[in-house]
N, C-alpha and C positions, 0 to 999 in steps of 0.2 A: 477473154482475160483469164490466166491462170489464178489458178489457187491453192493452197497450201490447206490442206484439209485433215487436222488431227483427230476429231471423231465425228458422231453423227451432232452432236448438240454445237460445236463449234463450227460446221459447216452452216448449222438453223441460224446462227447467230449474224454468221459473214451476211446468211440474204436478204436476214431480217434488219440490218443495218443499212445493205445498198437498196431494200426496196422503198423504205420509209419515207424519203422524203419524196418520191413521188408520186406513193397514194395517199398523204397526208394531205388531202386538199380541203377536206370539211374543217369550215368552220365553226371552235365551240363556240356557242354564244356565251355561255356563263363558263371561262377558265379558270382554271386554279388557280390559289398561288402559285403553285410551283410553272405552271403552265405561261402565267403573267411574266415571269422573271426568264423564263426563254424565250417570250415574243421581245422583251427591252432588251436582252442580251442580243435578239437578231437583228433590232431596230438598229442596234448602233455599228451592228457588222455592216448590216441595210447603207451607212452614212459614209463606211471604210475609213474608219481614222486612219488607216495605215498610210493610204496615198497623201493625205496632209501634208507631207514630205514636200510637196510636188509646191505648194503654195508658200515656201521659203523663198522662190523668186521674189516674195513681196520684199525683203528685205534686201535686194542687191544693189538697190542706189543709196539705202540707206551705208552702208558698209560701205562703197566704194568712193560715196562721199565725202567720207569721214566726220560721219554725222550719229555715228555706233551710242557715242559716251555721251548723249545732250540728250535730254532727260526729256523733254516734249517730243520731237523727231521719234525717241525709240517709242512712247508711248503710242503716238497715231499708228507707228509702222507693226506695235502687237494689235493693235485693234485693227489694223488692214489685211494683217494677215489671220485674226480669226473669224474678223469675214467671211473673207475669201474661202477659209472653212469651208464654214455652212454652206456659203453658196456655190461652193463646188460639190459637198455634199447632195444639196439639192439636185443638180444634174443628174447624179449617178441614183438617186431614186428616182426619176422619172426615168431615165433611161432603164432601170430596172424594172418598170410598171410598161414600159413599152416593149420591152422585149422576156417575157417570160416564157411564150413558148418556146421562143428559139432557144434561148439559154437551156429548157432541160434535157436538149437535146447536145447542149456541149460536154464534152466529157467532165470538163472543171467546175464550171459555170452553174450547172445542174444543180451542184451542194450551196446557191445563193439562198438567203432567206425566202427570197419569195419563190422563186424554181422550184424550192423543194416544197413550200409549200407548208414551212414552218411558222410563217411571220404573215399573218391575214391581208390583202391588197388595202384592208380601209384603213388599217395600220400607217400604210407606207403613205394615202393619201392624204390622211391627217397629217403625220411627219414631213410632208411637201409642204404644206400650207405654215406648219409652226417653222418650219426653219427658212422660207420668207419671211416669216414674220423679226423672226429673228433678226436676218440680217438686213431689215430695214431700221429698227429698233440701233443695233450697232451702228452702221452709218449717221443716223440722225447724233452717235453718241460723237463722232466726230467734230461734230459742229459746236459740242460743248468744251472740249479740248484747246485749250491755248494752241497756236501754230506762230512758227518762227514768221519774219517776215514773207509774204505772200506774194513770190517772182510771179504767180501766173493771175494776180489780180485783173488784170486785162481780160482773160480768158474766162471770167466767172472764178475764180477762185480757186483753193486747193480742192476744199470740201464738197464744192460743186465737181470737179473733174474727176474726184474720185468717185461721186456718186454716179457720174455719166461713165467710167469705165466698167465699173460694173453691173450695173445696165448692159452696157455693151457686152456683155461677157455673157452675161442670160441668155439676150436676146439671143448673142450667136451660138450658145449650147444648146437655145430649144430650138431651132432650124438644124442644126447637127444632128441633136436628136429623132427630129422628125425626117429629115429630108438630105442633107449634106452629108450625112452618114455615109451615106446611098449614092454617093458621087467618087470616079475613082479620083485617086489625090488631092482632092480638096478635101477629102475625111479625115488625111493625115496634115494636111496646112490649116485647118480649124483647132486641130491640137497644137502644131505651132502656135497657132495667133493666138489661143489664151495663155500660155507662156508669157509671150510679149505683154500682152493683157495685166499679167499680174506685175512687171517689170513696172508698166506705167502706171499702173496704182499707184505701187510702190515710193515710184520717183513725186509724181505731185500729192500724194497726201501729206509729203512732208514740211514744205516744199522744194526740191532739189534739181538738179538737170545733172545728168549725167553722160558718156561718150555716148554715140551712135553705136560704136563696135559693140557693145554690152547687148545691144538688142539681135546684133547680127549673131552674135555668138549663140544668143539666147534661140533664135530661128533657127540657126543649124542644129543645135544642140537637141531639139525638141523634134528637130524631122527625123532626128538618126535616130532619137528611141520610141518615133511613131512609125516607123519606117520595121526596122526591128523588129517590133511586136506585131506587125503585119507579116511579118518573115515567118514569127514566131507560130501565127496560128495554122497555116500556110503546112509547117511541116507537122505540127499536132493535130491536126483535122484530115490530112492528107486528101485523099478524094471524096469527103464529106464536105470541107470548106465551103464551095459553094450552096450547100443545102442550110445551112448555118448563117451565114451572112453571103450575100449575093454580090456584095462590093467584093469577095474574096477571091473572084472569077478574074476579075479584072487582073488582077494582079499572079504573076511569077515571081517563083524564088530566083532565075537571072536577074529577070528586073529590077528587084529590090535591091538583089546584091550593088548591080550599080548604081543604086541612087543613092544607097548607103553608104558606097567607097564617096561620090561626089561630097556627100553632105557631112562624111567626117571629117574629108578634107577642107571643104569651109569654116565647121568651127575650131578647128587646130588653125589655122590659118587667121581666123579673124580675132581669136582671142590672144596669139602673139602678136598682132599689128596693134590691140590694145593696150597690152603693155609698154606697147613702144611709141604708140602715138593718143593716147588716152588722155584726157581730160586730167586725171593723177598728176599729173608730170613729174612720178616717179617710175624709173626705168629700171629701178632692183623690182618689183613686180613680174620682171621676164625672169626670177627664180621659180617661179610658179610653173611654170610651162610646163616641166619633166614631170608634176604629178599632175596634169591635165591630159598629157600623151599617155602618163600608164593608167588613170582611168578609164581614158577610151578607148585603149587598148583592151585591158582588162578586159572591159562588157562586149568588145569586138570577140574576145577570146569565149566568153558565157555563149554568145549569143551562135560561132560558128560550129566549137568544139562541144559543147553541151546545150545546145538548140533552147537555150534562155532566152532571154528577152520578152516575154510576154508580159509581166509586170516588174517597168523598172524603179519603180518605188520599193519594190519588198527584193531587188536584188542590191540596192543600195544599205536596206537595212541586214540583209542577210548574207553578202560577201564580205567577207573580214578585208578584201583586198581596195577594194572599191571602198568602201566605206574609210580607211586607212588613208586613201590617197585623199579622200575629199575632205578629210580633219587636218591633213598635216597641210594644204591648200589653204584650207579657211585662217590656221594658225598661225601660215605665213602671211596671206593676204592682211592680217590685223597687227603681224608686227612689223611689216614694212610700211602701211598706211599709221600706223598710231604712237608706235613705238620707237621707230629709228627717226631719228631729224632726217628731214626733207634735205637732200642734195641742194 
């Protein structure tokens, strides 16, 4: 790796910056304040609020319900989705406490709290345990929440199916975690099915029923930016990848290519057969489409021409283009569902 070297104390500085968080591995027992306040600053990087993003699926039956502006509905669907938080939080520390050696070995991965070796591992196990706690604490708060009439009473109820989805979500991140990882394509269809996952939260904590298409779009949509970031590590790891993660053998940058071109074209595909045959049975929703096509376009454009895609949470937050398409999206979807009279 080059370097830009202006004298001899700015050179001590570059090594003493890239060597730190690797020999940082002792633990103080008695920390400082100041020391206290960058293990919490690393516990919450440790949680990644930035992918959060990712758990706004909670709300897509809420919205396409048109259940947005009814004051019960929106309250379950914030507390579904701060859940869903935590408990996605939770995964990404265990998955971080599972894979620490590998990670300091990735070029990025390395500057995690725990890889470097900033944020102590009992840290991170205590933090496992409070944010179960948490999001069993949340759940139970569901059940004190008024809910509209209850379509899935049959089935155990709203609050019950929500408590069993997410369950289900656990359970299938800690097999991911442990073992499904480790499988080729079923590492990137685990990432789909918590997608869907969070769709059916979503839809019965409220309780709603929403198209089928919503879900398919949601599965396509979730394989092309797991798909992606498999692309993504693929060309940044180059002939280290398999020494890194071992599922990364399994896979070519052809192959990806085509199951990326297949699975874009499913969800452009399934999200305009939605507007046209959706549950809505409003058919100005097919205005939507041209800014569905340039955002997957767009991220097709990050992903081929500037080899992005490895987190599409923070290219949503950080491309003015993508991010543009997916507000003027939203803003149409809410004035054609709320605002214009129904045909």
């Amino acid at each position: 790796m080059e370097k830009v070297i202006i004298n001899n104390d700015s050179q001590y500085a570059i090594e003493e910056h890239e060597q730190t968080p690797f020999t940082s591995t002792v633990e103080d027992p008695n920390p400082t304040p100041s020391s206290f306040f960058t293990r919490v600053k690393a516990l919450i990087a440790l949680m990644r609020p930035k992918q959060w993003t990712k758990n706004g699926a909670v709300f897509i039956g809420l919205v396409f319900a048109s259940e947005l502006f009814h004051l019960y509905p929106l309250i379950r669907a914030i507390v579904a989705f701060i859940t869903f938080c935590f408990v996605s939080s939770t995964i990404y520390v265990l998955n971080d406490l599972l894979d620490i050696e590998k990670d300091r070995l990735h070029p990025t991965k390395r500057f995690r709290p725990l890889a470097s070796g900033v944020l102590p591992t009992s840290w991170a196990k205590a933090a496992l345990i409070g944010l179960l706690g948490v999001c069993c604490v949340l759940t139970f708060v569901l059940f004190l929440i008024p809910s509209p009439p209850d379509i899935y009473r049959s089935l155990g109820g709203a609050n019950v199916l929500f408590a069993l989805s997410i369950i289900a979500y656990l359970v299938m991140m800690v097999f991911y975690s442990f073992r499904l990882k480790h499988v080729v394509l079923i590492d990137v269809f685990c990432i789909a099915a918590g997608f869907v996952l969070r769709i059916i939260a979503g839809t019965v904590v409220i309780p709603v029923v929403i198209s089928p298409w919503l879900y398919l779009v949601t599965c396509f949509l979730s394989l092309f930016m797991g798909f992606g970031k498999r692309r993504h590590e693929l060309v940044l790891l180059q002939g280290q990848a398999g020494s890194h993660r071992k599922i990364l053998k399994e896979y070519s940058i052809p192959m990806l290519d085509q199951m990326i071109t297949v699975v874009v074209s499913g969800t452009l595909m399934s999200y305009s057969l939605y507007t046209v045959q959706g549950q809505t049975g409003n058919h100005r929703l097919m205005i939507t489409v041209p800014f569905v096509l340039y955002g997957v376009f767009r991220y097709l454009y990050l992903v081929y021409m500037h080899m992005d895609g490895g987190s599409p949470d923070e290219i949503l937050l950080r491309d003015r283009h993508i991010l543009a398409a997916v507000l003027l999206c939203v803003i149409t979807v809410i004035a054609v569902l709320y605002l214009l009279p129904h045909p």
